[in-house]
C-alpha positions, 0 to 999 in steps of 0.5 A: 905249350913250349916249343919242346914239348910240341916238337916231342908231341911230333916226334912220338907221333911221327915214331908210331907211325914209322913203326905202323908203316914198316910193320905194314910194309914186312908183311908184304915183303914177306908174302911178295918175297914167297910168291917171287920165290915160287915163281922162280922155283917153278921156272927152275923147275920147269925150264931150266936142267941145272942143278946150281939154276936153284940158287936163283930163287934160293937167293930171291928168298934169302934177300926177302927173308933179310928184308923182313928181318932189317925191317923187324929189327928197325921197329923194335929199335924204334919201340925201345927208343919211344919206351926209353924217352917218352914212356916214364918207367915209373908213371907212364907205362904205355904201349910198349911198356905194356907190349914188351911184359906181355912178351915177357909174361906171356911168352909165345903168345903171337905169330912169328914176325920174321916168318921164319917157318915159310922161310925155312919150308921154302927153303926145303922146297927149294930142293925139289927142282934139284931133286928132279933135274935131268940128268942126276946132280952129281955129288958135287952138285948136290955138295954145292947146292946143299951147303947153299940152302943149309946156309940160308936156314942157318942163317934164318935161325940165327937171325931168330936168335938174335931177334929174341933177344934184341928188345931187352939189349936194345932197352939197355943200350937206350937206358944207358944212353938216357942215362948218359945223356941227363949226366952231361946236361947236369942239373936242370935250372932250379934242381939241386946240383 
């Protein structure tokens, strides 16, 4: 066996287990992230008599929602490159292959990897201590605060969005590059040019 085709062995290797463990590692941050942001909530709620303090926990939430959201994104992109360099689209349809036309075939078909429902519940949560101050937020108050959470929901439906169709941009963005790639090498040793 070359040296080529062991270093290809432990890079495909090495890429599966990245993706095992970053998958592994959102869904912690993912239930680390509610649970701080519970946490906050209830403190706002209970200690705290401003309005605005609810942007604590808002902002808590937010940074683990983009947290879950860049280690999503990272594994996909790292699925597509395994799909692209080691899986032959004409031979070896493996695992992502596979994992990508079920999607495909079967839209709807698993959970949401962002979480993006718990986000968005929180998020509506997060308005109760608000809600509930003493004295009354004012309508400045609740301009402020408001335009805040709708933000962090908007910003979760885009990041949806984006996430939807980030398997096939990323598996022609790698293709052309494979492409790219095999033509600046030229022919390989005993290939017609």
């Amino acid at each position: 066996m070359s040296d080529m085709k062991l270093r290809e062995i432990e890079e495909y290797r090495a890429l599966r287990a990245t993706i095992r463990e970053r998958s592994t590692t959102r869904l912690w941050i993912a239930v680390t992230g509610v649970t701080s942001w519970a946490f906050l909530t209830l403190a706002t709620a209970a200690f705290l008599e401003l309005p605005v303090a609810s942007l604590v926990p808002l902002l808590v939430l937010a940074a683990a929602f983009d947290a879950v959201f860049a280690i999503h994104t990272a594994v996909e992109r790292i699925g597509r490159y395994i799909q692209v360099f080691f899986e032959d689209a004409g031979e070896d349809r493996g695992w992502e292959h596979q994992a990508m036309e079920f999607g495909r075939r079967f839209p709807g078909g698993g959970g949401d990897p962002l979480f993006c429902t718990a986000f968005w519940c929180a998020t509506g949560l997060n308005l109760i201590p608000v809600a509930i101050a003493t004295p009354s937020p004012g309508p400045i108050e609740w301009s402020v605060v408001g335009l805040a959470h709708l933000g962090v929901a908007a910003h979760i439906y885009a990041a949806k969005r984006r996430a939807a169709g980030q398997r096939a941009l990323d598996l022609d963005r790698y293709s052309r590059l494979k492409a790219e790639s095999a033509a600046a090498a030229g022919p390989h040793p005993g290939q017609p040019a």
